[in-house]
C-alpha positions, 0 to 999 in steps of 0.5 A: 487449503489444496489438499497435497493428497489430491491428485499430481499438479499438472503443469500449466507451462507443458501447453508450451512444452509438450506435443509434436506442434509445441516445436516453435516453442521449444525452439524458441526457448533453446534460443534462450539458451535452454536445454532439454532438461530446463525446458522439462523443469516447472517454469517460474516467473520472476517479475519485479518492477526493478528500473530508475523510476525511483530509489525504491525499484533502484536494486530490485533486479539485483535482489529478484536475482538471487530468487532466479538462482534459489529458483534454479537450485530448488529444480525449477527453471526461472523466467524473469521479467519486469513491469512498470512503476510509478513512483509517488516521490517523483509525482508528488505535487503535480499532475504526474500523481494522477497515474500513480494508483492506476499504475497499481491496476496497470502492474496487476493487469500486466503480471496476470497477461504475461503469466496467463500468456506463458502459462508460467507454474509459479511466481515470484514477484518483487515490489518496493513503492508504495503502488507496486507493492499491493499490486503485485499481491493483487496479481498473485490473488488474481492468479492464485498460482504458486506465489511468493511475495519479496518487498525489496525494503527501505533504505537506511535512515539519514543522518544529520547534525546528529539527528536521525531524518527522512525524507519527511524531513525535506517536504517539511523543510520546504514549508519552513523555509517558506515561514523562514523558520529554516535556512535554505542552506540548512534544508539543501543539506538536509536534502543531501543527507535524507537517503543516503541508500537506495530503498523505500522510505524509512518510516511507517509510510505506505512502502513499509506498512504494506511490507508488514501487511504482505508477512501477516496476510501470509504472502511474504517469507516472515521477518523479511520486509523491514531488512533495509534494502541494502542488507547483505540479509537479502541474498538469502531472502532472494534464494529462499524465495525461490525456493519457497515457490518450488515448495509450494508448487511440489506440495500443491499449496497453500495457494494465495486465496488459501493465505487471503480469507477474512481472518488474514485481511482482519490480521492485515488491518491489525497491523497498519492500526498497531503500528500508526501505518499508511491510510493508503493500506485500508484501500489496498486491502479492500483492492487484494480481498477484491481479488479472491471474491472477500466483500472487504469495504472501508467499513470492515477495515474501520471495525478492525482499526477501532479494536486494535491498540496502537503499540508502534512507536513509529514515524510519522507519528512516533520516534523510529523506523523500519530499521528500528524494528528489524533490529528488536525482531521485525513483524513477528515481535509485533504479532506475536504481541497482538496475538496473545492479547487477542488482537489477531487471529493465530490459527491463519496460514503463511507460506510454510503452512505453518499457522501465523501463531506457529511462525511466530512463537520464538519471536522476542517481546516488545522493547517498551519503547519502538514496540510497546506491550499491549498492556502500555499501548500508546492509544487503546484504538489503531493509529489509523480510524475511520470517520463517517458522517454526513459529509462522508456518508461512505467513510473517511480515513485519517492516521490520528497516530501521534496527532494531539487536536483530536477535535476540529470546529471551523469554515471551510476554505473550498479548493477545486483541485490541488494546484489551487490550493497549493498555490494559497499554502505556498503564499500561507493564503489561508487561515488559522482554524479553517478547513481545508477542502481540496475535492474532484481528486477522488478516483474518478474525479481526478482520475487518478486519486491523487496523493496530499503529501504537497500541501500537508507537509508544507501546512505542517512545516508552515507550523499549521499542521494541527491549526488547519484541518484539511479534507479531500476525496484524494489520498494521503501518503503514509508520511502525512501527518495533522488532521488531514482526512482523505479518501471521503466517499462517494467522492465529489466527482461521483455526486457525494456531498463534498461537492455540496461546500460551500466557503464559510461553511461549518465543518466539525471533526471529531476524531476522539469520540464521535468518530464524525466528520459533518457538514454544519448546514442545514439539509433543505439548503443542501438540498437546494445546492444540490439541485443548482449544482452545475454538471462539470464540464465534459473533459475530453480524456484519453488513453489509460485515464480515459480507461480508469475513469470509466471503470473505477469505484469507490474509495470504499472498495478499494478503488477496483476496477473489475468484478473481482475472483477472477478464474484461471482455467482458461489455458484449457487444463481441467485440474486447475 
């Protein structure tokens, strides 16, 4: 960590304040209203991608308000701003979800130029979606500046005819109805009932398992992230952020590449395969370990999912919520847990300076039922694994949490992009046992890397969701559920063997023992596919899909798209 004792921290922010030709400058903060004593104080940037893009942004400016009060009282001077965010609800099933992870690089890209730009001292940051989320940690590794990470929560569970639902609910819903075993009546007020609050999606989809990632890499205040988005609670959580970064900043550290090392991203994975987490998570801890210059590939976060038993009884792929969890405890009930039985390291830092076992030692222990001891795991490896084989060379991810076909034998039905197979799902043009290939959805191919949750959940409310296999180089939203394998690499688009199928060929999945995915065709005929296989046309892109195409790589590393362990000392301050 940055040694305290080291000499005093120079500010970054008094290249703007301080000097004879620094007058503009002050003159144009006097314009917003500050004295001479706010503009002597650490200037802190307070960003959240707070708007109406979806319920999960809905009151982030609200609650990044408490953070600019508790920034103000610890005797700093709080700027706020904001950034963009695109929401997977709302591109869900059509094109629109091509600028969904983008948006991650895009949120990242802009935190860095407006903090690097104003020469800020230190940042909070606000994230509540599933893309959001990961890049604003990005940022803050990137940066590695004072930090705070708040996840804004997820909304309270919805109820209906005295049952508990989600979100989930409703895309499955639609695949029912299409069977008709559901009414469309019944799934209209289904609709109406499924977020009855602003927030992130209730169950362990993407938004939740990255908020419990951020508290174990150390970035976030412990036992914040699953306090429902409405919760009087986030006052508090607000002030104490802000004042948390003045700490931080009044101490010299710990800085977030003090928080992100093997051991925390080890710890992170951890707790996406204890809980049955999003799949998404995998790849956004390749993304933040990209950021501090961590080697961190598919393959490292496989070893860790292997290793770690599954003790969260959550949805999709279990019985509860966020909301559930918080109220045993929250995150430090499950680490805690995993930490005495040797599922994590201890001895990693968090935001206090405190060690991860320190910060957790007075939480209480599993219930047995939301959370379960290690002793009575649900599965002895994570709720999420990593398939290799020679159809995914690389790796592939699949959330096996709650899954009960853990082995798949049949042809393959081959569709070039997701509307194709969407349009066969909607006329169930499709056959028990078969699997499903949807590829040139990976990063480049796309570009953009698409999210499943269209066609999985209507396969899964069709009643095939364990029937039918379904295999793509685009992601999955933390909310599939079924064999469903994503993230293959190389992707299609990028010359991997996914391109090489064939309708009628024979797939073998095996998630239990094997941990394989394998193409059953023989290798000279391969050989001659691939010789055959004619180039994709040229697409004529532009603008950011243009940009992301030529940049991005693999699935395996995160989907990145820069050399990583970027330096800040380009403001000129030799301390830094």
């Amino acid at each position: 960590m940055t040694d305290p004792a080291s000499k005093p921290r120079k500010l970054r922010s008094r290249v703007t304040t301080d000097g004879l030709d620094r007058v503009p400058h002050r003159a144009f903060y006097r314009g917003m209203g500050l004295d001479d004593d706010a503009i002597s104080r650490p200037m802190i940037g307070v960003v959240s991608t707070a708007g109406e893009t979806s319920p999960c942004n809905a009151n982030l400016g609200d609650q990044a308000a408490h953070a600019y009060r508790g920034v103000q009282e610890a005797g700093g001077t709080p700027r706020e701003f904001t950034t963009i965010s695109v929401s997977d609800g709302f591109s869900m099933n059509h094109q629109g979800m091509k600028n969904s992870l983008m948006s991650r690089e895009v949120i990242a890209d802009s935190v860095e130029l407006v903090m690097r730009g104003h020469a800020y001292d230190g940042l909070v940051a606000y994230g509540g979606c599933d893309k959001n989320l990961p890049a604003m940690i990005m940022a803050m590794v990137r940066l590695n500046t004072p930090s705070v990470f708040v996840y804004g929560g997820s909304t309270l569970p919805g109820e209906y005819k005295g049952k508990t639902i989600s979100i989930l609910d409703t895309y499955e819903g639609a695949g029912a109805v299409m069977t008709g075993e559901l009414d469309q009546a019944e799934l209209d007020a289904m609709e109406r009932a499924a977020m009855p609050t602003v927030g992130a999606c209730p169950g362990q989809f993407t938004a939740n398992t990255m908020g419990m990632v951020a508290e174990v890499l150390g970035v976030s205040p412990l036992g914040s992230a699953l306090i429902p988005a409405v919760f009087a609670e986030r006052a508090a959580l607000g002030r104490k952020a802000g004042k948390m970064v003045m700490q931080i900043l009044e101490k010299n550290g710990p800085l977030p590449r003090d928080l992100i090392t093997r051991k925390s991203l080890e710890n992170a994975c951890a707790i996406v395969a204890a809980t049955g987490g999003s799949t998404n998570a995998g790849m956004h801890l390749c993304a933040i370990a990209h950021e501090a210059g961590i080697p961190f590939t598919m393959d490292d976060v496989g070893a860790v999912f292997e290793r770690t038993p599954l003790i969260g009884n959550l949805r999709p792929g279990g019985q509860y919520y966020a909301l559930d969890v918080h109220r045993l405890g929250g995150v430090p009930v499950i680490v805690k847990e995993l930490i005495a039985n040797g599922h994590m390291h201890g001895d990693t830092l968090t935001l206090t300076g405190q060690t991860l076992a320190e910060a957790v030692a007075d939480a209480p222990a599993p219930d047995g039922d939301v959370i379960h001891p290690v002793s009575n795991a649900r599965d002895s490896s994570g709720g999420v694994i990593v398939l290799k084989g020679n159809l995914a060379p690389l790796g592939a991810f699949i959330k096996v949490a709650g899954l009960k076909t853990r082995v798949h034998e049949g042809p393959a039905r081959v569709f070039e992009s997701e509307e194709e197979c969407m349009a066969a799902v909607r006329k169930r043009d499709y056959a028990e046992g078969e699997v499903i290939i949807i590829r040139n959805e990976g990063p480049k191919g796309g570009p953009g890397m698409r999210e499943m949750l269209g066609p999985t959940a209507v396969i899964y409310g069709q009643g095939m969701g364990e029937k039918v296999a379904l295999v793509t180089d685009g992601r999955f939203s933390g909310a599939t559920r079924g064999m469903c394998i994503g993230y293959l690499s190389p992707e299609a688009g990028d010359g991997g063997p996914l391109a090489l199928v064939e309708n009628g060929d024979l797939i073998r999945i095996d998630t239990r023992e094997a941990r394989a995915i394998d193409l059953l065709v023989d290798a000279a005929t391969l050989e001659q596919r691939r010789t055959a296989l004619a180039a994709r046309p040229p697409r004529r892109l532009a603008g950011v899909h243009e940009k992301y195409a030529a940049q991005v790589q693999s699935a395996y590393y995160g989907a990145v798209t820069h050399s990583g362990a970027a330096e800040w000392p380009m403001d000129g301050l030799d301390d830094e």
